[in-house]
C-alpha positions as CSV (number, residue, x, y, z in Angstrom):
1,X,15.3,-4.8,8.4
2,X,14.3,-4.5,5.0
3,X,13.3,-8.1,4.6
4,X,11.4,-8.0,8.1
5,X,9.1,-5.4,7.1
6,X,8.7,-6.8,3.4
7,X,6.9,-9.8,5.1
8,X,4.7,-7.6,8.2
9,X,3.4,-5.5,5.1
10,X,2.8,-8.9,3.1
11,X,1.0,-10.6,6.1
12,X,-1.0,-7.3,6.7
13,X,-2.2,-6.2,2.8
14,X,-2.9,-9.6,2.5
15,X,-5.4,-9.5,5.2
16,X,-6.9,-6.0,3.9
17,X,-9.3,-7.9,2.3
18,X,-10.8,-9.6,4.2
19,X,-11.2,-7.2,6.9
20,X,-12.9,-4.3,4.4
21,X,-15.4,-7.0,3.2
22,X,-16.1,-7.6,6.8
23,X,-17.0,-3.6,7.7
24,X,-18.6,-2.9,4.2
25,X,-21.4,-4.6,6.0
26,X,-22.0,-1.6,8.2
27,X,-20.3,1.1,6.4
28,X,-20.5,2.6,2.5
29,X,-16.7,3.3,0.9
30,X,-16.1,6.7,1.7
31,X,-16.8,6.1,5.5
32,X,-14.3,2.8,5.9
33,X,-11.8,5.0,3.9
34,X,-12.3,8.4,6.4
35,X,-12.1,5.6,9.1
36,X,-8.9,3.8,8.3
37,X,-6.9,7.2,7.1
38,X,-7.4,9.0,10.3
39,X,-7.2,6.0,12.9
40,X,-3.5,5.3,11.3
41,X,-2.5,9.2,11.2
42,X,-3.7,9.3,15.1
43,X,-1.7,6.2,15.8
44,X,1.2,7.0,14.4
45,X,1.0,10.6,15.5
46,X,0.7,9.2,19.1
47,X,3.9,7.7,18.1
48,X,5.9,10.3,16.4
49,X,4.4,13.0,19.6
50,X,6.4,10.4,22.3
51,X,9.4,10.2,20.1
52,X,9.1,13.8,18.9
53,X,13.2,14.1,19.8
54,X,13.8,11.5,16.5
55,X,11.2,12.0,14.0
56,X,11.4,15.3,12.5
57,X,9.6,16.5,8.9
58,X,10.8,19.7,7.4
59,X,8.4,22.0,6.2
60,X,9.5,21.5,2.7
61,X,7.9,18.3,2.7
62,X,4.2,19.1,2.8
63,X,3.6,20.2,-0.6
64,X,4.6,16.9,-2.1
65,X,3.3,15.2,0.9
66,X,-0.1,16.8,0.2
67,X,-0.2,16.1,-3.7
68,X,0.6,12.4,-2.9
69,X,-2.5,12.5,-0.1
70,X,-4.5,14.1,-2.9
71,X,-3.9,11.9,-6.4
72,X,-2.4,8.7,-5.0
73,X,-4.2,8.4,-1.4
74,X,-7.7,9.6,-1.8
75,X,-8.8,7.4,-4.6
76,X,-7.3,3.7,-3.7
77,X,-8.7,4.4,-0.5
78,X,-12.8,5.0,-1.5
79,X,-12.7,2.8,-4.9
80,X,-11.2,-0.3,-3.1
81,X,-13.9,-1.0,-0.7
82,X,-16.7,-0.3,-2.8
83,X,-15.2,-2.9,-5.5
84,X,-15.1,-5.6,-2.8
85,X,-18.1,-5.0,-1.6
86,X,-20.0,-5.9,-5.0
87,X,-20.1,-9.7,-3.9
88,X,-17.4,-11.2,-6.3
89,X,-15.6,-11.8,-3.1
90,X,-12.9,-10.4,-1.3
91,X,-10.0,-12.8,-2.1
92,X,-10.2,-12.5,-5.9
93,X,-9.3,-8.4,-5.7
94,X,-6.0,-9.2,-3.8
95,X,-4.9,-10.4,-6.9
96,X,-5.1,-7.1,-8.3
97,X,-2.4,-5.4,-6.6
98,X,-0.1,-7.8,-8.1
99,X,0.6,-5.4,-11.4
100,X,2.1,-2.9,-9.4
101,X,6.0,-4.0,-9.8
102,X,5.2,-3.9,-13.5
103,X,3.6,-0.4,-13.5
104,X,6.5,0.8,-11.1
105,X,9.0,-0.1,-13.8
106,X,7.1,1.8,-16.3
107,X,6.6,5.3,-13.8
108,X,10.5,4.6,-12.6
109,X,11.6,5.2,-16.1
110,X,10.4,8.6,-17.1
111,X,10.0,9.8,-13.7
112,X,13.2,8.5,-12.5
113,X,16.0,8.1,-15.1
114,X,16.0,4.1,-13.9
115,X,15.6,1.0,-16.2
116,X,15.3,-2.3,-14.5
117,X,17.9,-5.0,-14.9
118,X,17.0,-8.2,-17.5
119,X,16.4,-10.2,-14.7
120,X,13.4,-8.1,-12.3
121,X,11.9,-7.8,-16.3
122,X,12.0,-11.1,-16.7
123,X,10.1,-11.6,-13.4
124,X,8.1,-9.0,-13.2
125,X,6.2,-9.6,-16.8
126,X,6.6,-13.6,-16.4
127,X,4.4,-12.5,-12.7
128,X,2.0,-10.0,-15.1
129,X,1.4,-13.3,-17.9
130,X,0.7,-15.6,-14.9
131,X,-1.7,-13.4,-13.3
132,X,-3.8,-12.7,-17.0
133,X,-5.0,-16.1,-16.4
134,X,-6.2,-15.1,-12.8
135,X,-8.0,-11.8,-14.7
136,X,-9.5,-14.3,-17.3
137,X,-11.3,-16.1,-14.4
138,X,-12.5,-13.3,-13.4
139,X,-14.2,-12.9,-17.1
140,X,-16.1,-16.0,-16.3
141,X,-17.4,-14.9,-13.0
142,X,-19.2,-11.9,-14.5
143,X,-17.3,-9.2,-14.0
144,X,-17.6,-6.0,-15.7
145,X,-14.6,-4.2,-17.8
146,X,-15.5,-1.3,-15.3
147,X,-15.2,-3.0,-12.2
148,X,-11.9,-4.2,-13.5
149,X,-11.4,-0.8,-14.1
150,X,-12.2,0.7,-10.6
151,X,-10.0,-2.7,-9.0
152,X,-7.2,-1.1,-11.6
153,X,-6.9,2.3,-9.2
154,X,-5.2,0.6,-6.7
155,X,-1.9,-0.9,-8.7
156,X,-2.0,2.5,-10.9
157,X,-1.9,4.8,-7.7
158,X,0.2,2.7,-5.7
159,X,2.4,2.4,-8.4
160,X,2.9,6.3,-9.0
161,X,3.3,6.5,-5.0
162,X,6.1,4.4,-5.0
163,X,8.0,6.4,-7.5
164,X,6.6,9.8,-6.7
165,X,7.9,9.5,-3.1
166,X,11.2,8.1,-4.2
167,X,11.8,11.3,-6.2
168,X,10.6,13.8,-4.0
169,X,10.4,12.9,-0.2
170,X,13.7,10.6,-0.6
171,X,15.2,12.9,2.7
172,X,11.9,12.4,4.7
173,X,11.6,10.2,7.5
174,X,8.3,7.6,6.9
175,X,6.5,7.9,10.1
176,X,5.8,11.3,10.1
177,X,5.2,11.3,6.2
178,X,2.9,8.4,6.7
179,X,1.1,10.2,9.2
180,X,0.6,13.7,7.5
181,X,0.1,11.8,4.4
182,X,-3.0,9.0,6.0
183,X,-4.4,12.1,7.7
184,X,-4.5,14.9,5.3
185,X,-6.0,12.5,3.1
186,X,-9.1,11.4,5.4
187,X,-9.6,15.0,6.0
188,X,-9.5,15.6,2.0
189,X,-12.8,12.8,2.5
190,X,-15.1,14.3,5.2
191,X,-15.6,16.8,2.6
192,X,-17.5,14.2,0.1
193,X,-18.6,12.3,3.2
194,X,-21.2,15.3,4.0
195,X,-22.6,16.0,0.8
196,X,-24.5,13.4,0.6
197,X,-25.7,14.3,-2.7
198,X,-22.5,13.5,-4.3
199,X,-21.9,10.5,-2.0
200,X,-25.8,9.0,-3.7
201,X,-24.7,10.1,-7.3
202,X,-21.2,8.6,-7.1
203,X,-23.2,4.9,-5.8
204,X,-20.8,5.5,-2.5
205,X,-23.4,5.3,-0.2
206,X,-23.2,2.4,2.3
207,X,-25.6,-0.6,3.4
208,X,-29.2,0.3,3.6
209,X,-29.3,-2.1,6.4
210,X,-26.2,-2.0,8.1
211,X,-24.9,-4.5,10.4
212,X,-23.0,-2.8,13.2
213,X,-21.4,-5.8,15.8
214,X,-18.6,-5.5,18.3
215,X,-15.9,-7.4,15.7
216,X,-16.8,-4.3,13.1
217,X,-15.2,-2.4,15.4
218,X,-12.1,-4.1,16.1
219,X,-11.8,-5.0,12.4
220,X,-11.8,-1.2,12.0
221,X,-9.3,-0.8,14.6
222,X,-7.2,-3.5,12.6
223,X,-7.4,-2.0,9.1
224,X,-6.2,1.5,10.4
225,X,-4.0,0.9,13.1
226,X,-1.6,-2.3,12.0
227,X,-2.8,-2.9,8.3
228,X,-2.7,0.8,7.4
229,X,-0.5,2.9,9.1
230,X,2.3,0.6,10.6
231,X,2.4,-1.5,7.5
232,X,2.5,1.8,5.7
233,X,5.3,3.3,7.3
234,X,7.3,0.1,6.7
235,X,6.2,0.1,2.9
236,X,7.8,3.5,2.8
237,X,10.9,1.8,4.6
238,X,11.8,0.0,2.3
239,X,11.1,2.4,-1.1
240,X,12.8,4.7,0.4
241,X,15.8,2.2,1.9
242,X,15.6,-0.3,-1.4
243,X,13.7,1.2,-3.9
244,X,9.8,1.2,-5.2
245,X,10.5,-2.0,-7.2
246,X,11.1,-4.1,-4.1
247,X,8.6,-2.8,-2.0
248,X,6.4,-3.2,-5.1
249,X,7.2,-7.0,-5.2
250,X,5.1,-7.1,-1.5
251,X,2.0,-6.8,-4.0
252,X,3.2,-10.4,-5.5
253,X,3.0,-12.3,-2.2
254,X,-0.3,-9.8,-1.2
255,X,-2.8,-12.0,-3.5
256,X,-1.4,-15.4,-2.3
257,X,-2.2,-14.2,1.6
258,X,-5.9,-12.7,0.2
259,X,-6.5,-16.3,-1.4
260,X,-5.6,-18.4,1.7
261,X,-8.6,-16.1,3.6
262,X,-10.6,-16.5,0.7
263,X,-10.4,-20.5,1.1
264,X,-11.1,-19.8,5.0
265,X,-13.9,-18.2,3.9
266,X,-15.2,-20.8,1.8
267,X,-15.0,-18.8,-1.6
268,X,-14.6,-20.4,-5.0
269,X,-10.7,-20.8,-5.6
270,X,-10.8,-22.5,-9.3
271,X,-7.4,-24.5,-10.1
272,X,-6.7,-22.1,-12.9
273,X,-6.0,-19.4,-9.6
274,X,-4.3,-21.2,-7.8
275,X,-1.6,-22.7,-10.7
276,X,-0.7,-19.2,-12.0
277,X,-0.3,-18.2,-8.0
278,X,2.3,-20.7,-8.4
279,X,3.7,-19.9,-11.2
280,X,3.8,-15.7,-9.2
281,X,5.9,-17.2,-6.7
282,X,8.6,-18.1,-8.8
283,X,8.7,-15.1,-10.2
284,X,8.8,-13.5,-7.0
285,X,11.7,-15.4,-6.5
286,X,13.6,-14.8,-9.7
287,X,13.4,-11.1,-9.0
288,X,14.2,-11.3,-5.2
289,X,17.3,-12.9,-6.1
290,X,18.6,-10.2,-7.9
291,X,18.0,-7.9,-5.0
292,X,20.1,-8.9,-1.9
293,X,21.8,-5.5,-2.5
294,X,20.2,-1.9,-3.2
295,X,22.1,-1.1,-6.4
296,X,21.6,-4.2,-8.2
297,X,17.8,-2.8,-8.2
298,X,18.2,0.6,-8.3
299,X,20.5,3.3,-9.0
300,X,20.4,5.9,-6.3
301,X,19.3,9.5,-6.6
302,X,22.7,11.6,-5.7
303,X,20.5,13.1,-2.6
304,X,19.4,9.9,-1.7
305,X,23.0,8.0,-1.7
306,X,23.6,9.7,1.7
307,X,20.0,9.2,3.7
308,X,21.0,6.2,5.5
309,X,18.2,4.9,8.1
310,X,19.3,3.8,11.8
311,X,16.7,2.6,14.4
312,X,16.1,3.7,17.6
313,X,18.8,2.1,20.2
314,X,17.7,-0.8,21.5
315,X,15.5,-2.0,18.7
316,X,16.6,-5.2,19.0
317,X,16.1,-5.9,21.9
318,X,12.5,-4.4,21.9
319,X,9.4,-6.1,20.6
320,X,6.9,-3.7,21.1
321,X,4.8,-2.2,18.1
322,X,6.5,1.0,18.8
323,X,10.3,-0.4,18.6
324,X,9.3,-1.5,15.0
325,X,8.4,1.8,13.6
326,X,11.1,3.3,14.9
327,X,13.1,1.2,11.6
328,X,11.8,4.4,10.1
329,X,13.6,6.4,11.5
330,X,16.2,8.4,9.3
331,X,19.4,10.7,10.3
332,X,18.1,13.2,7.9
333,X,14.7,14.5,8.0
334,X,15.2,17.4,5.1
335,X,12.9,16.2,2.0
336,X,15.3,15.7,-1.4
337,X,16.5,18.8,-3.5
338,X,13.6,18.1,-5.8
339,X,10.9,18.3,-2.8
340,X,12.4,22.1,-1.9
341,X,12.1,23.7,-5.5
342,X,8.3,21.6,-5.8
């Protein structure tokens, strides 16, 4: 299961892209980011109300659950869209997410206790050299050091995510985390979203002439429905089931998918992209390969060693969108020891 939802979140970040450059045509950053958080809480509350009997969040979980929605949810969500929407297209930024296996390897070790084996090093940094080459390119588009800068939120939060929820909410079962998480987070927005004051001084404001079609809406309905909150809960499948580095290696295959749309799109793809892409997908490869089993990649946390995940009966034998999220589900829904004294 692990390997099935490594590849729906990879086909679905790597259309993220894509799909916000698409609605940043009608709507500023803060509004795409209000929209997406609270359409995937609703869904995947509407899920987690009709299987109320199996998912199950303690109590004990919200305060980390809330932290995480404040410091690692809030931010990637408003800075992403505005940074795609500065017309150095859409298909260059997915290669940003790419540093986040790196970055989890440096959270994992102080937050943690875990140091990565030679082999995921050796992958993981022989990934980060390729991708300098990509960054370099971006140099000779124009780009600023603080657009770079704002595109660098992403990998930095989604990085401290993956290890933060490993630590603390290693008992918790992802759909309902996901769901408190996505909403408590757009509601933290709506806050920002009506001063608009703040929104003008901050350069957050949307399109002064925005183009509103039916396709805005389904792209909306996209983003926060499959390519947020089901593609999120899985992400959280398989930190919490395999680790953060694995699911951080998603972010590797991420940029590849955002280039492909990028050449449907008719953007520039230079040569220099596309060979250290390559040269990414062997180091995907070299790290994968060392990963067919959770503890060659990760030790596990004593109250984690125990959380093992079962899906629903009859899984598979059930296609629907709502069989797959049930992969979440866990036998224990109490958050780790760490999440109870938080």
């Amino acid at each position: 299961m692990a390997y099935l939802a490594f590849a729906f979140v990879c086909l679905m970040w790597g259309s993220t892209f894509i799909l916000l450059e698409r609605v940043s045509h009608a709507l500023g950053p803060v509004e795409i980011g209000i929209a997406r958080l609270l359409t995937a809480a609703a869904a995947l509350s509407i899920v987690w109300w009709f299987q109320r009997d199996v998912y199950r969040l303690d109590r004990r979980c919200m305060g980390p659950i809330l932290f995480s929605a404040l410091v690692a949810t809030v931010p990637p969500y408003v800075t992403q869209p505005y940074v795609l929407a500065q017309g150095f297209g859409h298909s260059y930024f997915g290669v940003a997410v790419a540093a986040i296996p790196l970055l989890t390897i440096v959270m994992s070790i102080p937050m943690l206790g875990i140091w990565p084996t030679w082999r995921q090093m050796l992958g993981v940094i022989g990934g980060l050299v390729c991708l300098w080459f990509v960054v370099d390119d971006g140099f000779h588009r124009g780009m600023s050091w603080g657009i770079l800068a704002l595109a660098a939120v992403v990998p930095f939060t989604a990085a401290f995510n993956n290890t933060f929820v490993r630590l603390k909410l290693s008992g918790a079962q992802s759909l309902p985390m996901t769901a408190v998480m996505l909403g408590s987070a757009g509601l933290m927005l709506l806050p920002l979203e009506f001063c608009r004051p703040a929104v003008e001084a901050l350069d957050l404001a949307g399109p002064a002439h925005p183009v509103f079609t039916p396709m805005t809406f389904v792209y909306l309905l996209i983003l926060g429905v499959v390519a947020t909150g089901l593609s999120t809960v899985a992400f959280f499948y398989m930190v919490l089931k395999q680790g953060p580095l694995f699911a951080g290696m998603t972010t590797y295959v991420v940029p590849m998918l955002a280039m492909g749309w990028g050449l449907f799109d008719h953007e520039k793809i230079s040569t220099q992209q596309l060979v250290a892409m390559a040269g990414v997908f062997v180091m995907v490869g070299i790290v994968q390969a060392g990963t067919t089993r959770t503890e060659d990649l990760i030790e596990l946390l004593p109250e984690a060693t125990t959380n093992d995940v079962a899906p629903l009966p009859g899984l598979c034998n059930d296609t629907s969108l709502a069989a797959f999220v049930g992969l979440a589900a866990s036998d224990s829904s109490v958050c780790s020891s760490q999440a109870a004294s938080a």
